[in-house]
N, C-alpha and C positions, 0 to 999 in steps of 0.2 A: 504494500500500500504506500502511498506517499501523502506528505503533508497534504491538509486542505481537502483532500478529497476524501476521507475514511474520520470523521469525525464525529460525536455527538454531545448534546448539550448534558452538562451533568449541575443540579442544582437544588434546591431544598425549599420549604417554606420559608419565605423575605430574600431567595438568594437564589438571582440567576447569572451562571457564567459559561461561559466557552471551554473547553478541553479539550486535545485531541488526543483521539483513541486511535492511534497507527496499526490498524488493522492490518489495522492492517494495513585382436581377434584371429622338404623332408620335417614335420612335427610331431609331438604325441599332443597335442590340444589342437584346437579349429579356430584357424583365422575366419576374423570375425569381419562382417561389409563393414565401409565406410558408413560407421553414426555412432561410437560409444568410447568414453575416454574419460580419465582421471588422473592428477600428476601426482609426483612425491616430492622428497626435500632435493634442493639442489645444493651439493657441498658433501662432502665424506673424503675417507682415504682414499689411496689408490687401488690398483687391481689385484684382486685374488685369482691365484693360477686354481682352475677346475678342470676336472675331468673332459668333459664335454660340452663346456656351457659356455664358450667363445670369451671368457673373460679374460683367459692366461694372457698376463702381461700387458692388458687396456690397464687405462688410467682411468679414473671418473672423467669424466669432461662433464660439467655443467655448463659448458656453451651453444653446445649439440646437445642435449638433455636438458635445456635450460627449466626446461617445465616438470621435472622429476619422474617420478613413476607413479601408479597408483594402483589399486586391486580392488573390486566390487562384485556385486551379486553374489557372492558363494552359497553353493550349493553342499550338499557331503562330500561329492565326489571331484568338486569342478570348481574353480576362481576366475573369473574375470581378470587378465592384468593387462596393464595402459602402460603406455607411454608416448612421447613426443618428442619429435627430431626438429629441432631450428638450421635448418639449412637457407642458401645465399642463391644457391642454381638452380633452383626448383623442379631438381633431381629426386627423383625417388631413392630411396633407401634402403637397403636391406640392412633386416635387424638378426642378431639373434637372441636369444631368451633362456635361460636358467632358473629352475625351481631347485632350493634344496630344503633339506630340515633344519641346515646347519647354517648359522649368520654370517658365517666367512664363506657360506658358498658352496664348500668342500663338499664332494660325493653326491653330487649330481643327481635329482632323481627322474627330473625332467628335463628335454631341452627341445628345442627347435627355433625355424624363423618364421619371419612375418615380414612384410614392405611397409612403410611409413611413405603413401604416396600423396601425391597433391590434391588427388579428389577426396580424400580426408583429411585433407585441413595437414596434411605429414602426421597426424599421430595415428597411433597403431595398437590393435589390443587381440589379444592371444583368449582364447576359451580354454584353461590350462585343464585337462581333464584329467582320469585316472589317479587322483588324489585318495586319501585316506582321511574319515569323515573326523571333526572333530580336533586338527590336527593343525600348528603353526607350520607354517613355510616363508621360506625368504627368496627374492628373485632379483633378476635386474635383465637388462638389455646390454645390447655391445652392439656397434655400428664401425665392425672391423676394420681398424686401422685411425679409426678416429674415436676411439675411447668409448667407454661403457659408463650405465645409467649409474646413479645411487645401486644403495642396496636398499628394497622395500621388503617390508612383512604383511604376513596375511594370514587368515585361516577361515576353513572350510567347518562347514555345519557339522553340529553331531550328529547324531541317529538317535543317542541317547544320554541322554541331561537332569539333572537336577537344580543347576541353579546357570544364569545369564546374568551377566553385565552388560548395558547399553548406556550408549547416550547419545540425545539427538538433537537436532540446530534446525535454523530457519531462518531470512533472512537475515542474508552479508550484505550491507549495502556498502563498497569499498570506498565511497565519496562520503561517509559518516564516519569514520573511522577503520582501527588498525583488527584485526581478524586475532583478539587475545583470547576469545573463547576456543577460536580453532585448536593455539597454543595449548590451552591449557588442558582440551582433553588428549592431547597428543602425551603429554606427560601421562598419564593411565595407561600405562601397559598390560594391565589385569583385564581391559575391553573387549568385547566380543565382537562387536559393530557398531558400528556408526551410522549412525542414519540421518538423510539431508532432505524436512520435509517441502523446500521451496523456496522460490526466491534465492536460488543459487550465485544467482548475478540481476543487477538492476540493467534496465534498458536505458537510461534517461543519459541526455548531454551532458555533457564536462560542465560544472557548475548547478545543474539542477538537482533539488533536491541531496543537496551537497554542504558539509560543515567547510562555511567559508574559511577558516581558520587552519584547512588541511589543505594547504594548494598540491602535497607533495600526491593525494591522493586523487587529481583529480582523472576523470575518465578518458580512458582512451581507447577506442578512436572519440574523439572528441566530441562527433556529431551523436544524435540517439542512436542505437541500433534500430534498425530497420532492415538491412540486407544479410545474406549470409557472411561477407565482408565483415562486415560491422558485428557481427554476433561473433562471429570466429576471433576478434582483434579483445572484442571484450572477456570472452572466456582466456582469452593471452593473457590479458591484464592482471585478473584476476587469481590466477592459478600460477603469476609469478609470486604471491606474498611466500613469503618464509611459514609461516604460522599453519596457511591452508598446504602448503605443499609437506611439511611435517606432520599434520595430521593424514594424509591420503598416504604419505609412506609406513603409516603405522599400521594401518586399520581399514579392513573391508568395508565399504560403501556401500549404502543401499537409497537411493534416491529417487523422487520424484519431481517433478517441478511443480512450482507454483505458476502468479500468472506473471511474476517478472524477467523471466526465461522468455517472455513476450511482448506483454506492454500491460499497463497498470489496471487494473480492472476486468480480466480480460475472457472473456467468453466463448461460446462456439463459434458466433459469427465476429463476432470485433472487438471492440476494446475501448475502456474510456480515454488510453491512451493512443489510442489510434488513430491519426488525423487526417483532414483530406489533406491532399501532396504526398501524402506515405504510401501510396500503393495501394494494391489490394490486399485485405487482412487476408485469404487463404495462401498468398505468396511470403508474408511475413509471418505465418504462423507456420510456412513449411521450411521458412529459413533458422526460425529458431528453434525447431524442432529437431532436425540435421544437427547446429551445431552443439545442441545437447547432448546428442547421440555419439557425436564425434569425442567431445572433451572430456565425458564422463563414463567410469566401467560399468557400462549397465549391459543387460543381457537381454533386447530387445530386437526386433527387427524393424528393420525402419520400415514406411508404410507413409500414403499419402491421402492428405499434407501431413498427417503425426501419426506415428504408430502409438500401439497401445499399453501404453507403463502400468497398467495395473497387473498385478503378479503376487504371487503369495511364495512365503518362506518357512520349510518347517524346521526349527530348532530340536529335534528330538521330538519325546513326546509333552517335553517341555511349553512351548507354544507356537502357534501359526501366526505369521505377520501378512499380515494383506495388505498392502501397497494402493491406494487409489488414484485416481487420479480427477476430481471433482472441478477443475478448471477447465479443462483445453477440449476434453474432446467431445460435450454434449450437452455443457451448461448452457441456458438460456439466458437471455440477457437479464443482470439485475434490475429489481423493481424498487426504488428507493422511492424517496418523495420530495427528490429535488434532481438538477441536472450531474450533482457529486455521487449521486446512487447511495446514498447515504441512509441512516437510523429515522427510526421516530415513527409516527402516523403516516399515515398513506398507503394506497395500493393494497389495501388484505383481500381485497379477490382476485390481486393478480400471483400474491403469494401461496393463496388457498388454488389454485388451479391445478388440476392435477393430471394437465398435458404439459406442463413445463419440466423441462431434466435437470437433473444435477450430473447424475452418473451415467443417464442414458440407457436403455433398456437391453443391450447387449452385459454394458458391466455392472447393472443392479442384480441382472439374472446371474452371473457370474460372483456377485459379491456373496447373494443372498447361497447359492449353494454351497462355497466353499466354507461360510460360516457350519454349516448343517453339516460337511464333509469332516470337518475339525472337531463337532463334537463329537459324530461318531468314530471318529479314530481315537478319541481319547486325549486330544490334546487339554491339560491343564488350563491353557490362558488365550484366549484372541486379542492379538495387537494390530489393534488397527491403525497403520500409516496415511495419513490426512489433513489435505491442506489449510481447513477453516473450521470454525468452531461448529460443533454437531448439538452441542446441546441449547436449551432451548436459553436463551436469556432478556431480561430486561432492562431497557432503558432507563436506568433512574430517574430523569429529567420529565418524562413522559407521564402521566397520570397513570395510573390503573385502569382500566373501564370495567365498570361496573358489568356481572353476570358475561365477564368473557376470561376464561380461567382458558383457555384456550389460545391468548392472546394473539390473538388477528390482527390488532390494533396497536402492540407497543413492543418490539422488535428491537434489540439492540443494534443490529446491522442485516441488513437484505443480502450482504456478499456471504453470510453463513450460511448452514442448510436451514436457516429459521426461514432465511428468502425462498422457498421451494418447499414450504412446510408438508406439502403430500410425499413428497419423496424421503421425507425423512421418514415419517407415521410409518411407511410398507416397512422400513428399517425397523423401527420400533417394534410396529407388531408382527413382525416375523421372529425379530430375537426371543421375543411374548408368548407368542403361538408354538414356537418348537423347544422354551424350555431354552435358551443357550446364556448361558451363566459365562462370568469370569471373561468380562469382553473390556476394555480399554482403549480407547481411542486416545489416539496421539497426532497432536494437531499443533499448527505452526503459524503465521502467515500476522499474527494481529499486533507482534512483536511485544507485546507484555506477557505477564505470567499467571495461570490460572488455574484452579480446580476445580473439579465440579463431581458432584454424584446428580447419573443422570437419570432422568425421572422421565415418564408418561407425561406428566404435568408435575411439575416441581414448584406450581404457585395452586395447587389443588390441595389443602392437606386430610382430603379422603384421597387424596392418590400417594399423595406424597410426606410423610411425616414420619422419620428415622427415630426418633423417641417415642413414638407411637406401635411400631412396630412396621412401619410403612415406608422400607428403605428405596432404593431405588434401582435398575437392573444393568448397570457399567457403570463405569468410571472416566471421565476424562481428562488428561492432561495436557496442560497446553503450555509450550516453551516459550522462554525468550528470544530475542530477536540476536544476532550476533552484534550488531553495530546498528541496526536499522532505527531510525528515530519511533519515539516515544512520548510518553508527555514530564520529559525531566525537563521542560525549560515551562511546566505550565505550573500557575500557581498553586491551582489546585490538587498536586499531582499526590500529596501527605492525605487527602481526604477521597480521591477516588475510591481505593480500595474497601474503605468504610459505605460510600455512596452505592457502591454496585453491589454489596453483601446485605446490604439494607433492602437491597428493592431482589435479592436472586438468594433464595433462603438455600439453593442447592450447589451457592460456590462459598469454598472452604476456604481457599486463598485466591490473593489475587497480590500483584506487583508489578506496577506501571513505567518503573522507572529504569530498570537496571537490566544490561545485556551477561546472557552466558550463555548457558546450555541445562540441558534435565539430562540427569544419570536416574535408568533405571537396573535395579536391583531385584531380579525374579527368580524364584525360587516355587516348589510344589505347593509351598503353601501358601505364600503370599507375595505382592507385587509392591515395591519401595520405590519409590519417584523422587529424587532431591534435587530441589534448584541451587544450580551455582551459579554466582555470579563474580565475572571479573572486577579486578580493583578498580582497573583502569581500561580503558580503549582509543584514547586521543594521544596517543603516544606510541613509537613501537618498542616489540620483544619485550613486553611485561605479562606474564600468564599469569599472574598472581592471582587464585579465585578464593573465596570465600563459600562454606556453606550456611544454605540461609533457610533452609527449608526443609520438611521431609513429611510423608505421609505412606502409610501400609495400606494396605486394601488385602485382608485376610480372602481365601477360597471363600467364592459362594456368598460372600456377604455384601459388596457392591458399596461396603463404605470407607471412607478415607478418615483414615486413626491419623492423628498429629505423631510421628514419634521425631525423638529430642535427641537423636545420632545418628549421623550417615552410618549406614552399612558397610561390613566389613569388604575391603580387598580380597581378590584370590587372587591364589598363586599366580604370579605372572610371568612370561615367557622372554626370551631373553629382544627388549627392541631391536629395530633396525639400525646399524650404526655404519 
């Protein structure tokens, strides 16, 4: 989201003010088409002599590697690993590739090549397959005779788990500051995954929507993204910092975009950042969609204008992660009640309409079965990966209306699934009708922090009342923003949190002001969410975080217990160096 356009009024009896709510590929693996890509850190020692894995005697180069390495989607069996060649002759390249178990490299388990050509943007990603589930591996590239990648780490799913470490992000805006959240889960070497729900990269011009006080960060290419040009230069930009390229050599990725991989508000058909002289939105939403594909390890096939990124993940019988993708590929345009698409009164019969999509009827049919497929296998937990808030909430500022517990009429934002309220209800009562406990949604995109237990109606308390006996049937978590603005320059920003717990009896926390990341902590019995937040982000190479928050959500009980300690570390594997 950006300034001015993701806003709502927050005020009280004698007291009206303004606030804004910044919503919001000879191998043993398969190269993979031009469209998926992720980098790692650029800098390490020099070359380890291996077996068979093209290293003996390269040096690192970080000039030809300038963009690191990176590893995503993993599977039990298979990892996604990236990389990217900065070449002058706009020659293709032949790469080779090395997996071992060992951080020097040594005893080779995998090896092969791949080409780093022009129709993919020069980076390159390997499908590394015949892996062992469960299990660290460390890799890198060599581009013979001109030096090899970093050394990155990764690892592959288990089969069978008892407990997970995760933690996940959501809008980097690189013209707000410096990527110290990226830093600081890169220090976590005990991490299983990472997960990136949106807002990868902002589209906007050099200067827009930009802390004037960071000239060093301002955007390049200069102009907004629009072209594949222009998306490709900005994923460069971005995936030079130190901080993101340290966390993608640590840590498998699993990502989805938001709608700033696009343009700001952005729909099936267009975008509120979508102007006329920009083109056509289905040529700009197939240029950002490609350079997604190309910069980031995902395991997708590209498809026109956007392939389909929702996909699910099994950890064992631990939990399934379903991956959505709620912006790009079937959302109808938002119904706000201003030309910002914004909160408040307006439009509840465009919002009650129940021919408008969020997910689209290919991947509601696709969500709702593989929830039903998870319980029957016996998975423990449903995590749901998600780019906007799902549960229902209320506008503070807004009145109540009278005999609508329903609220049709006082919406905290139209860009959540509250703007598309039938499509959420199938969600509701299908999890309702089949019984499916122990579900979690994990949601990104509003750049503040929030919890929620989610209710039918959570302003009904014959539906809704937890000391009643009337808890409610998921949980939702919502992170902060990495750098994305917020409301720390509003004045109100010490009193939101009280303001929206007043009028939303079913959020537990909330924190308007401060950028990190959410670690969670899952286990058979229960699921631990704690917000960190950096010290700092207007500065660089400070990952200094703080813990500020935590809550348990025990089996089968659907409610969030305050507890008063992060969770403990496990054993962690040796990093990438």
């Amino acid at each position: 989201m950006s300034v001015g356009r993701r806003e709502f009024i927050i005020g009280s009896v004698g007291v009206a003010a303004t606030s804004q709510l910044l919503v919001g590929c000879k191998d043993d693996g398969e190269d993979l088409p031009a469209s998926s890509v992720d980098g790692g850190v650029a800098g390490g020692d020099g070359g380890v002599a291996t077996a068979d894995g093209g290293t003996a005697g390269e040096q690192v180069n970080t000039a030809i590697f300038a963009h690191g390495v990176a590893s995503g989607d993993p599977l039990a069996t298979a990892v996604i690993l990236w990389t990217r060649v900065t070449v002058t002759d706009g020659q293709s390249v032949a790469l080779s590739w090395v997996v071992s178990k060992d951080p020097s490299l040594a005893a080779p388990i995998k090896t092969g090549t791949v080409t780093a050509a022009a129709d993919a943007d020069f980076t390159a990603k390997v499908d590394a397959t015949g892996l062992e589930p469960g299990t660290t591996y460390y890799y890198a590239f060599t581009a013979t005779g001109r030096g090899r990648s970093v050394t990155g780490r990764t690892r592959t799913l288990p089969t069978s788990s008892d407990h997970a470490r995760i933690a996940f992000t959501s809008c980097a805006n690189f013209q707000n500051g410096y990527f110290s959240a990226y830093g600081a889960i890169a220090k976590r070497t005990d991490l299983d995954l990472w997960l990136h729900l949106g807002d990868y990269i902002y589209e906007y011009k050099a200067g827009e929507y930009a802390d004037p006080n960071l000239p060093a960060r301002l955007h390049q290419p200069v102009q907004e993204a629009v072209t594949l040009a222009d998306y490709r230069g900005r994923y460069a930009q971005y995936r030079s910092d130190p901080d993101l390229q340290a966390l993608h050599r640590q840590l498998p990725l699993i990502a989805i975009w938001d709608d700033h991989e696009f343009a700001n508000n952005a729909y099936v058909d267009g975008a509120e950042n979508h102007n006329p002289g920009e083109g056509e939105w289905v040529d700009r939403k197939r240029a950002g969609a490609r350079a997604f594909l190309e910069w980031l390890p995902i395991r997708v096939a590209p498809a026109d204008p956007v392939p389909k990124i929702f996909r699910n993940f099994k950890f064992g019988e631990l939990f399934d992660l379903l991956m959505l993708d709620t912006r790009i590929i079937a959302r109808a345009k938002q119904a706000g009640d201003d030309s910002s698409m914004g909160s408040g009164v307006g439009n509840p019969t465009v919002w009650q309409d129940p021919t408008r999509q969020l997910l689209g009827t290919e991947q509601e049919t696709w969500f709702l079965n593989e929830l039903s497929a998870s319980k029957t296998r016996g998975a423990r937990w449903r995590l749901i990966g998600n780019q906007v808030i799902f549960t229902q909430a209320r506008d503070p500022q807004v009145p109540v209306v009278a005999n609508d517990p329903a609220m049709t009429r006082n919406i905290l934002y139209s860009d959540f699934w509250d703007g598309y309220q039938p499509a959420r209800q199938r969600v509701i009562d299908y999890l309702l009708t089949n019984g499916i406990q122990n579900v979690a949604f994990l949601t990104g995109d509003i750049h503040t922090s929030w919890a929620f237990e989610v209710s039918k109606d959570p302003f009904d308390a014959t539906v809704y009342d937890p000391a009643m006996g009337k808890p409610g049937f998921a949980i939702e978590i919502v992170g902060p923003s990495v750098t994305s603005q917020a409301l720390e320059d509003s004045p109100l920003a010490s009193i939101a949190p009280m303001l929206l717990a007043q009028a939303n009896p079913q959020l537990k926390y909330a924190e308007v002001t401060k950028k990190g990341y959410v670690l969670l902590d899952v286990t058979n019995e229960r699921l631990q969410a704690e917000w960190y937040y950096v010290t700092q982000y207007k500065l660089p190479g400070d990952a200094t975080e703080t813990f500020a928050k935590s809550f348990t959500c025990q089996q089968s009980s659907a409610r969030l217990v305050e507890a008063t300690t992060p969770s403990a570390a496990k054993t962690a594997p040796a990093p990438a160096a």
